[in-house]
C-alpha positions in Angstrom: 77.3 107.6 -106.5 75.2 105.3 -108.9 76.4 101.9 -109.8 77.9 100.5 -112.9 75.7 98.4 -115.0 78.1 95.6 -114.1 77.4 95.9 -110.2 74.2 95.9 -110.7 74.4 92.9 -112.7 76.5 91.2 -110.1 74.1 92.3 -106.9 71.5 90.5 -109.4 73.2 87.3 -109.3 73.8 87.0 -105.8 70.4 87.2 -104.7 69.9 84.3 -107.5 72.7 82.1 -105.9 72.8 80.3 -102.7 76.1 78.9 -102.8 79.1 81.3 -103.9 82.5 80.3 -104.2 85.3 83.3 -105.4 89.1 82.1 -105.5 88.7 79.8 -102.5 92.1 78.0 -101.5 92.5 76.2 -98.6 96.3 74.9 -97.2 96.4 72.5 -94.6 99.5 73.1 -92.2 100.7 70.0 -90.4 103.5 69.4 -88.4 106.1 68.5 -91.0 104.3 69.5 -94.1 101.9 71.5 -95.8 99.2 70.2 -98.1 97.0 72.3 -100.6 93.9 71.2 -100.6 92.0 73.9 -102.9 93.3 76.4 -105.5 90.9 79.1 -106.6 87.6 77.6 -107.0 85.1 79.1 -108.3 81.4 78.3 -108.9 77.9 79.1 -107.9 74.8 77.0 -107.1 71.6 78.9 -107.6 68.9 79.1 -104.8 66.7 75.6 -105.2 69.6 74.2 -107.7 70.8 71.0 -107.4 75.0 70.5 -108.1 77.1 67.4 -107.8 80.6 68.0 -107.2 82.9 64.9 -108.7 87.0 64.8 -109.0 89.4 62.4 -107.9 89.9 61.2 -104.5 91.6 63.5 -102.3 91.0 66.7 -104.4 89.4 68.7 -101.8 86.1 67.6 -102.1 84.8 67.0 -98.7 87.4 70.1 -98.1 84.9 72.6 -99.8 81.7 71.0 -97.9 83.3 71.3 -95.1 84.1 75.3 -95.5 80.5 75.8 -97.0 79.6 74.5 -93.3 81.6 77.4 -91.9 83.8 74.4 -90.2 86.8 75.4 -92.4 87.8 79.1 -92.8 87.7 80.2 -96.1 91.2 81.9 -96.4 92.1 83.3 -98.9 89.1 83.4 -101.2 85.5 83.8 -100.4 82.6 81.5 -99.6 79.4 82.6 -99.3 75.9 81.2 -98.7 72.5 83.2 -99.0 75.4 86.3 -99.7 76.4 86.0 -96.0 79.4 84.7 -94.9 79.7 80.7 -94.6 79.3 80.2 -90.9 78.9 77.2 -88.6 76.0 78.9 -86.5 73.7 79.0 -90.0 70.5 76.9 -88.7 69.4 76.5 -92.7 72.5 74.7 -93.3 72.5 71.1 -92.7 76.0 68.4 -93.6 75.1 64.7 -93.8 78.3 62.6 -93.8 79.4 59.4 -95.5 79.4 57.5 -92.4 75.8 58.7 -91.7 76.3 60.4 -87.9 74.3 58.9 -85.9 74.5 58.4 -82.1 74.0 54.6 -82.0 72.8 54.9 -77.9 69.8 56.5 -79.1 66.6 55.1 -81.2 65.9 56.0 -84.8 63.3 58.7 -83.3 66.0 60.1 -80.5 68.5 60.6 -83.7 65.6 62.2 -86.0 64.9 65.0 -83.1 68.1 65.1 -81.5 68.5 68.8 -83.5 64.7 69.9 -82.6 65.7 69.2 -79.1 69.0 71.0 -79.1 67.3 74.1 -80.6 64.6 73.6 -77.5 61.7 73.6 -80.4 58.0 73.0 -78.7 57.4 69.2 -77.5 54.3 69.4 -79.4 56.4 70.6 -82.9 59.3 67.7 -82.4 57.0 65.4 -81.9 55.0 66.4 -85.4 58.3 67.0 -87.4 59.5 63.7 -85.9 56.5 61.6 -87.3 56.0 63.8 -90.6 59.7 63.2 -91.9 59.6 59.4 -90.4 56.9 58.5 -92.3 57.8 60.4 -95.7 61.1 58.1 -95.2 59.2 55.1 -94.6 61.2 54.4 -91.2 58.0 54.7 -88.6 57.9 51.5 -88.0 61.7 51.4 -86.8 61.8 54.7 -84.6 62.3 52.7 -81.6 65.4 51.0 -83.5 68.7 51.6 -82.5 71.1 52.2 -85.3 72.5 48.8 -85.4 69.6 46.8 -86.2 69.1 48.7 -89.2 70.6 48.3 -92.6 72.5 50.7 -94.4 70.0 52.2 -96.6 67.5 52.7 -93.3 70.8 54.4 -91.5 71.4 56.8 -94.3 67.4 57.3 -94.7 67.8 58.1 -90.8 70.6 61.0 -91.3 68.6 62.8 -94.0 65.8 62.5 -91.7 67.3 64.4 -89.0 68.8 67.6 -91.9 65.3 67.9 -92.8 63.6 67.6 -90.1 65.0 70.9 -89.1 63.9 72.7 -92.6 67.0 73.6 -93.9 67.7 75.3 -97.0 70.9 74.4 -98.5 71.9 70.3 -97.9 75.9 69.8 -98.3 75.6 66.1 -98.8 79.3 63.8 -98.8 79.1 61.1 -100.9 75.9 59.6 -98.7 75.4 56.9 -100.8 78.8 55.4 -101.6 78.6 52.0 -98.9 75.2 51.3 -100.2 74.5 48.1 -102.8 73.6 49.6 -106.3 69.8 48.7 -105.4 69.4 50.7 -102.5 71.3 53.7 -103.7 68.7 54.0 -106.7 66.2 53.7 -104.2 67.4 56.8 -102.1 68.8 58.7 -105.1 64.8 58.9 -106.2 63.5 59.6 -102.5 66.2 62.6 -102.7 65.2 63.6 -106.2 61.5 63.3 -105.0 62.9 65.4 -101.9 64.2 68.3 -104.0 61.1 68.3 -106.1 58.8 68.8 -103.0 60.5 71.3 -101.5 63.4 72.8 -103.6 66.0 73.1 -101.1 69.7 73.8 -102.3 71.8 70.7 -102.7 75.3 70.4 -103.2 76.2 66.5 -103.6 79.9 64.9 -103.4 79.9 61.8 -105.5 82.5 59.5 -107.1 79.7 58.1 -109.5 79.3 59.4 -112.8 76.0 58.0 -113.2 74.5 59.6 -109.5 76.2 63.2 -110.5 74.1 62.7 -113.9 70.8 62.0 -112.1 71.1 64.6 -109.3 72.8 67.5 -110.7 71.5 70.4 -113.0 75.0 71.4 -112.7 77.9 69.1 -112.5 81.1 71.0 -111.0 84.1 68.4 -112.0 87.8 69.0 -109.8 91.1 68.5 -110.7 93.7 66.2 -108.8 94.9 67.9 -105.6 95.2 71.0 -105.6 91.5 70.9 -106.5 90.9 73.3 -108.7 87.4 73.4 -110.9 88.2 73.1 -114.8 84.3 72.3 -115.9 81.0 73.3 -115.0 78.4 71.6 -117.0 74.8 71.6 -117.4 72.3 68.8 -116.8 68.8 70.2 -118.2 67.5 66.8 -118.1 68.4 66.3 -114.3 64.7 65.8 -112.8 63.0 64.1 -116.1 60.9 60.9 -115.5 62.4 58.5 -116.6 65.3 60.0 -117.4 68.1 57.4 -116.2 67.0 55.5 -119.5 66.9 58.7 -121.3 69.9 58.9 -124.3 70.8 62.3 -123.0 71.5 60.8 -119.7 74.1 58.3 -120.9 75.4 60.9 -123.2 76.4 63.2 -120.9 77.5 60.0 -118.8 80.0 59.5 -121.5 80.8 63.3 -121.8 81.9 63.0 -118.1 83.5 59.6 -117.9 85.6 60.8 -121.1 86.7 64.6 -119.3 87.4 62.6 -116.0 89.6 60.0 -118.2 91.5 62.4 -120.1 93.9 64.0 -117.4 92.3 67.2 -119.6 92.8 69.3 -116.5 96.8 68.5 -116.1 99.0 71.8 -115.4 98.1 74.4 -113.7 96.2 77.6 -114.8 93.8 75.8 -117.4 90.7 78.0 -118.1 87.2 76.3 -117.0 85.9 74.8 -119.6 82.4 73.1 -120.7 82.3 69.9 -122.6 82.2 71.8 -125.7 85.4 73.5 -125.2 83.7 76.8 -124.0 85.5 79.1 -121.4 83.2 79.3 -118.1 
């Protein structure tokens, strides 16, 4: 039987997206209670996109990162990445944490090819992937550190060193650069940005910070108060510009935000999604 226009429309638009979220819930059953985390979100990050995901604390956030690892099941709803199944065995997939991950018995250069090593990669690759990414991050120098006689920003440089040293393509990021000083976070915001531009791998950021969801994201997916559910889904075409932190359009859309997160606009259930301009998503 031939397909509709509209299922070939949708096949289309799959192979376009990494990320793919449909009605996902997730319920947390505990021993005496039973917390909703997520209530039918839905949204898609395109393949070599870049998404920031902001909301209020405890709306799910880390939640969704978490199932987009295949850590979580997605139940009901559907989450897919690369239009397979999220899945903890994915190699391509790679979660750096908030408090960074590291092993703090091993050096900076055991942490950066502790995943090489796992996967049993050639001696002869670790040790060029190993060097390669250090270097890029500026952290040569400190391989035979240990994690404690670095500072923050050289910790969390460490962490992304280790995701890409094993080439993935999709980065689930949670809030990475929230314990840094405003300094330093600039700094690694624009060795990320410079990151993406390189090598266009998938990134899905979780961020409290207007300002860092305005840098990093083309697309800005904002959650509601717990249940999380998604009521806007906006678009950053400036996201990438030089200079563009001192760009109007930045600060605009910095206000946009700060305004829809300070309205309460997503309070009662069943809202439609909605884009700054009052337009159904």
């Amino acid at each position: 039987m031939a397909r509709g226009r509209g299922d070939q429309e949708e096949s289309r638009q799959l192979s376009r997206d990494m990320v793919a979220l449909r009605g996902l819930s997730v319920v947390y059953h505990q021993k005496n209670a039973t917390v909703e985390a997520l209530r039918e979100v839905t949204f898609s990050v395109g393949r070599g996109q870049t998404a920031a995901l902001i909301g209020p604390s405890g709306c799910g956030k880390t939640t969704l990162l978490y199932v987009l690892a295949g850590l979580i099941p997605a139940t009901p709803g559907e989450a897919l990445v690369n239009n397979g199944p999220a899945s903890a065995i994915r190699r391509q997939t790679a979660l750096i944490l908030q408090d960074y991950g590291l092993l703090p018995w091993k050096t900076v250069w055991q942490n950066t090819i502790l995943g090489l090593e796992i996967r049993r990669m050639p001696k002869e690759q670790i040790a060029e992937r190993g060097e390669r990414i250090l270097r890029e991050l500026g952290l040569w120098e400190y391989r035979q550190h240990f994690p404690a006689q670095l500072s923050g920003g050289q910790r969390q440089r460490v962490g992304i060193a280790r995701s890409l040293a094993l080439y993935p393509d999709l980065l689930l990021m949670d809030e990475p650069f929230s314990s840094l000083d405003a300094l330093t976070r600039e700094n690694l915001q624009d060795t990320l940005l410079g990151i993406w531009q390189r090598d266009r791998v998938t990134i899905l950021l979780v961020t409290h910070s207007i300002e860092e969801a305005v840098f990093l994201g083309q697309k800005i997916v904002v959650l509601s108060p717990r249940p999380g559910r998604v009521v806007a889904v906006l678009e950053n075409p400036g996201m990438g510009q030089i200079g563009f932190r001192k760009d109007p359009a930045f600060h605009q859309l910095s206000n946009e935000l700060r305004g829809l997160l300070g309205q309460g606009a997503w309070t009662g259930p069943g809202l439609p999604q909605t884009d700054l301009k009052g337009k159904e998503v």
